[in-house]
C-alpha positions as CSV (number, residue, x, y, z in Angstrom):
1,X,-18.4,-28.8,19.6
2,X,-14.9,-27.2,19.0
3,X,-12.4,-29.7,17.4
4,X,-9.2,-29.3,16.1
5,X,-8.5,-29.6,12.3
6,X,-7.4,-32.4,10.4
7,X,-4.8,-32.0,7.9
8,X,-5.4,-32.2,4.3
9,X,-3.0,-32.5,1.5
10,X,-2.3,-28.8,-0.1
11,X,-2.4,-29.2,-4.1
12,X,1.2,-29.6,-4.7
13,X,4.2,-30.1,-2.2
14,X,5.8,-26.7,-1.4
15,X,9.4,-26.7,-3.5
16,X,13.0,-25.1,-2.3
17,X,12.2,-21.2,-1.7
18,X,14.5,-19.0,-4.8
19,X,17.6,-17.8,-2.8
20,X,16.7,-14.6,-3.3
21,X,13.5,-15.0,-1.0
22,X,16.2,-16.7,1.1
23,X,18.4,-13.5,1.5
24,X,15.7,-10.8,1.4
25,X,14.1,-12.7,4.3
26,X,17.5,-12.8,6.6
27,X,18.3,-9.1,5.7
28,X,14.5,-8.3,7.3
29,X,15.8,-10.4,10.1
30,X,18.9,-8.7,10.8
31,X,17.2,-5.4,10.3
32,X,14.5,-6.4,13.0
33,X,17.3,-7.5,15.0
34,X,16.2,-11.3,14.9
35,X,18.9,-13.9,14.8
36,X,17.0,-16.5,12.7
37,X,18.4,-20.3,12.2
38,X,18.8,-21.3,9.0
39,X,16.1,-24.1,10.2
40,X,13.9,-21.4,11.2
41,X,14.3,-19.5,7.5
42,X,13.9,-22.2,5.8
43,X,10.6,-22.9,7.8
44,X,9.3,-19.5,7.2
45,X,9.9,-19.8,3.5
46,X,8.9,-23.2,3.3
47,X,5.2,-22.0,4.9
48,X,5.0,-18.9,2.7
49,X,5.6,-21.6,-0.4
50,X,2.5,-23.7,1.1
51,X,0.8,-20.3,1.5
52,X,1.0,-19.4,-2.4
53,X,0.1,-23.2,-3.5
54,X,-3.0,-23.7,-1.3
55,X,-4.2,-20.5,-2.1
56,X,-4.2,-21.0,-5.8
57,X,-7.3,-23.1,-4.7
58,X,-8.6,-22.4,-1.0
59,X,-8.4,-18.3,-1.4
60,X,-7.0,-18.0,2.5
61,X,-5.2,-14.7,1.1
62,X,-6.2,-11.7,-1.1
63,X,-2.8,-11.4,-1.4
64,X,-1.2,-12.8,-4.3
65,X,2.3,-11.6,-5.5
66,X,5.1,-13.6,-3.8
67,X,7.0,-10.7,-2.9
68,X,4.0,-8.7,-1.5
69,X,3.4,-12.2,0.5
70,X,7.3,-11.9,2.1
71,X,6.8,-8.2,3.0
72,X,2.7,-8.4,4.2
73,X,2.2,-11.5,5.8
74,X,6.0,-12.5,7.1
75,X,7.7,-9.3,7.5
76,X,4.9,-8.0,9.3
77,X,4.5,-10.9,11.7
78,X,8.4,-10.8,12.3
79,X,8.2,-7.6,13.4
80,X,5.8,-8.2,16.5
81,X,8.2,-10.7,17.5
82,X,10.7,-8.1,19.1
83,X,8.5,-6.1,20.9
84,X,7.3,-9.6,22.4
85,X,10.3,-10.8,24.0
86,X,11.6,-7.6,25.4
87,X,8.3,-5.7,25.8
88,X,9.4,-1.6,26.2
89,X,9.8,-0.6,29.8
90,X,8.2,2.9,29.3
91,X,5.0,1.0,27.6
92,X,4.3,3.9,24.7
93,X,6.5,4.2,21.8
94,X,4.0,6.5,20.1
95,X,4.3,10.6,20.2
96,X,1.0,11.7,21.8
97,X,0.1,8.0,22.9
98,X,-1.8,7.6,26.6
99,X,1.2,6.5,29.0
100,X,0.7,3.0,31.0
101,X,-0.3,2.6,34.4
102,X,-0.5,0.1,36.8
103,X,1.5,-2.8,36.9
104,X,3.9,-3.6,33.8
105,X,3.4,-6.0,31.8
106,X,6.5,-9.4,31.9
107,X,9.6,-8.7,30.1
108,X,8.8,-11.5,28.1
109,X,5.7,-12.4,26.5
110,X,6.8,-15.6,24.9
111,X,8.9,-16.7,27.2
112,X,8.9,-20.8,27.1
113,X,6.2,-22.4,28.1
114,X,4.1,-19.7,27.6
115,X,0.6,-20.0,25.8
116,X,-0.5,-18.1,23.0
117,X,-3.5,-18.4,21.0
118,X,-3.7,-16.5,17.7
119,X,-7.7,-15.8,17.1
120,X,-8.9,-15.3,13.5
121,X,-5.8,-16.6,12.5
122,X,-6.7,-17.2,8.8
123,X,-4.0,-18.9,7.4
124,X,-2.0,-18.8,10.5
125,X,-0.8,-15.1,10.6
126,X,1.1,-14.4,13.0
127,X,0.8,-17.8,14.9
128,X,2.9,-20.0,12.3
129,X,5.7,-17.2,12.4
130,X,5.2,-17.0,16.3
131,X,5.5,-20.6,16.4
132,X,8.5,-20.7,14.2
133,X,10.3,-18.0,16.2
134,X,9.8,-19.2,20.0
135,X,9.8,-23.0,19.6
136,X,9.7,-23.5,23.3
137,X,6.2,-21.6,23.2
138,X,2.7,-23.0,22.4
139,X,0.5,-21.5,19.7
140,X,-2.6,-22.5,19.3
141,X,-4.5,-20.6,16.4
142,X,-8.1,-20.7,16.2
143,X,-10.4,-19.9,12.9
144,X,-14.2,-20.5,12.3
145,X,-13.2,-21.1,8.8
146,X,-12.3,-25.0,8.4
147,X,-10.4,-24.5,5.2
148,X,-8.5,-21.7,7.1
149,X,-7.9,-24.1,10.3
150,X,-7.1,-27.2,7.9
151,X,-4.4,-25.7,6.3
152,X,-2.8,-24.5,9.4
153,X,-2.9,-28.2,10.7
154,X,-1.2,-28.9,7.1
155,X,1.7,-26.3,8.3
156,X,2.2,-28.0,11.4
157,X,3.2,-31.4,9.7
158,X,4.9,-30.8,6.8
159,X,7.1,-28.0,8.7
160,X,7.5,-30.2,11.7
161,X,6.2,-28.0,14.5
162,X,4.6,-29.6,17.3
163,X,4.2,-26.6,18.8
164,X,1.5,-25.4,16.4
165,X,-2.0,-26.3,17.0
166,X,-5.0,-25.7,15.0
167,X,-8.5,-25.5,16.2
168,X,-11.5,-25.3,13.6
169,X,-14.4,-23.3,16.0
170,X,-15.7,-19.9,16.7
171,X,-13.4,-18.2,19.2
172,X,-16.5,-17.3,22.2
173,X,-17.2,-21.1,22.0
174,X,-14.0,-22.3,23.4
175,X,-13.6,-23.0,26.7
176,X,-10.3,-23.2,29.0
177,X,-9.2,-25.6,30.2
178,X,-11.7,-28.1,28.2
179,X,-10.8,-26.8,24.9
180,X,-7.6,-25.6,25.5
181,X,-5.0,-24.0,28.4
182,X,-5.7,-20.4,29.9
183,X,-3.6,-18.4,27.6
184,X,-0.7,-16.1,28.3
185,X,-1.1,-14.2,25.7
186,X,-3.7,-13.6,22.6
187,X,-2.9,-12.1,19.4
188,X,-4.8,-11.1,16.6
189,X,-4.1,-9.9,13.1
190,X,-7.4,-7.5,11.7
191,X,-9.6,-10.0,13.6
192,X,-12.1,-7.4,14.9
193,X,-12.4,-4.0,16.7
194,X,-10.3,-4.0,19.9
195,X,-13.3,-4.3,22.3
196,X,-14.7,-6.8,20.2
197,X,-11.6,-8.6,20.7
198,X,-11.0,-8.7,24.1
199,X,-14.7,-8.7,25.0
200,X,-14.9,-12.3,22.6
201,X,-11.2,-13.8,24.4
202,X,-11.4,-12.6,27.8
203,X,-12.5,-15.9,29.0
204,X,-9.5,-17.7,27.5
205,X,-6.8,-15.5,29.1
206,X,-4.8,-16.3,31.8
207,X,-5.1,-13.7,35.0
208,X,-1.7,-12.2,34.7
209,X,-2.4,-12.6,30.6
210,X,-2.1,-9.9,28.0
211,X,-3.6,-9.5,24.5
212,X,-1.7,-8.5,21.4
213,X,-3.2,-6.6,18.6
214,X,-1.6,-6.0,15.2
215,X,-3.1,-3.1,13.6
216,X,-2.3,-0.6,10.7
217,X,-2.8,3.1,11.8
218,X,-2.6,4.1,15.4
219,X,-6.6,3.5,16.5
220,X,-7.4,6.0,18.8
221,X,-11.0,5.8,18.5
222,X,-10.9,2.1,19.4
223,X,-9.1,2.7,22.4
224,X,-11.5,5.1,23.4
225,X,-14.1,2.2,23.2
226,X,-12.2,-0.2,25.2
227,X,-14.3,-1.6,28.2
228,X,-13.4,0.0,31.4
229,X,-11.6,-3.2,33.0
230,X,-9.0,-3.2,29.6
231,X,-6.4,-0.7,29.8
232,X,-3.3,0.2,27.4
233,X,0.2,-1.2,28.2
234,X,2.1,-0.4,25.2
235,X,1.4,0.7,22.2
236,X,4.7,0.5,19.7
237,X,5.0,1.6,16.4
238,X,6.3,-1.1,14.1
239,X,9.2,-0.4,11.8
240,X,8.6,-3.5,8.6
241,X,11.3,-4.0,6.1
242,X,10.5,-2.6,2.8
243,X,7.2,-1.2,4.1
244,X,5.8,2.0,3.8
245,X,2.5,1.8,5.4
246,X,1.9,2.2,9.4
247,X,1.7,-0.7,11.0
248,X,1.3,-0.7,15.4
249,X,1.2,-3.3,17.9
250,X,-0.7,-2.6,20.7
251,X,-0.4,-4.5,24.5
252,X,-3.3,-4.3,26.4
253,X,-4.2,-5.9,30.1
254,X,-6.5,-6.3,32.8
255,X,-6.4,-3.2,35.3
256,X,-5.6,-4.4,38.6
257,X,-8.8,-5.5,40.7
């Protein structure tokens, strides 16, 4: 049975973030054009301090080097969070990209009250920025891991986010409402193919619902392989502060019965 993790003491409290995490992280901000509280930074850097310390022990990260952490895991995630709440009208910001049809996506994926579940969430990338960002929105992140899922439970109490939920179980085994509500929206950060993904969370998503995958290089094979229901809403190139490498978000949704 699905159950939703237990917190867990990390191996050392998370300490004040340097200041110079503290103004590389608002300049990403302002260049994303996020308007971030200093609550809110502090919260992100506090959770990328609890990152480094319990992965000196529970490995939820290959990635190591504190700065690489600010740029990969919360630069990254930041950036989906524009395209999110004012999601492009034309769908495709990609040269050579399939244009949308049918019926647009909201203007607002995370508008409040919405539901979002983050699926192989790992150590709670993107839900824990997600959740940071849109405190009026419910993020539920789900991991088969339960070191993974523990941690993020961890994140939710000593960051004070009630909004964050963890849930220790295999993503196909959930069921909504039982589990957890229909969700507005899934995400999913190198969780699996894209028709693996879908085809594993279709039952959790809400009927007007849309999915949410982060990816690196535009995949144009895996759209290709999409199920025949799923279509392409918007796929959007992301621009990540002090990142080279191609990163994309891609919107997908149910075609219109």
């Amino acid at each position: 049975m699905p159950r939703h993790a237990a917190g867990r003491r990390p191996p050392s409290e998370a300490g004040t973030p340097p200041a110079n995490e503290a103004a590389s992280l608002q300049a990403a901000a302002r260049e994303l054009g996020l308007a971030l509280s200093r609550e809110q930074s502090d919260r992100l850097l506090a959770y990328c301090a609890l990152l480094r310390k319990w992965n000196a022990v529970y490995n939820l990260t290959a990635i190591r080097d504190p700065q690489a952490m600010l740029v990969q895991h919360l630069f990254v995630c930041l950036a989906i969070v524009p395209p999110l709440t004012a999601v492009p009208e034309h769908g495709s910001t990609i040269a050579g990209a399939p244009a949308s049809s049918g019926a647009r996506l909201g203007p607002n994926l995370l508008a409040d009250g919405a539901i979002v579940l983050d699926v192989g969430a790992g150590g709670g990338l993107p839900g824990v920025v997600l959740a940071v960002c849109a405190p009026a929105v419910q993020v539920h992140c789900i991991d088969a891991v339960g070191k993974k899922a523990a941690f993020v439970a961890q994140v939710r109490a000593e960051l004070g986010l009630p909004n964050l939920h963890a849930h220790h179980a295999r993503v196909e085994q959930l069921r909504a409402p039982r589990d957890l509500p229909a969700a507005n929206l899934i995400v999913s950060r190198a969780f699996a193919s894209l028709a693996e993904f879908v085809t594993l969370t279709e039952h959790l998503l809400a009927s007007a619902g849309a999915w949410a995958a982060m990816k690196g290089q535009y995949p144009a094979d895996e759209l290709d392989a999409l199920p025949a229901s799923v279509r392409l809403a918007a796929a959007i190139t992301l621009a990540v502060p002090q990142l080279r490498a191609q990163r994309h978000l891609l919107l997908l949704q149910r075609l219109a019965q």
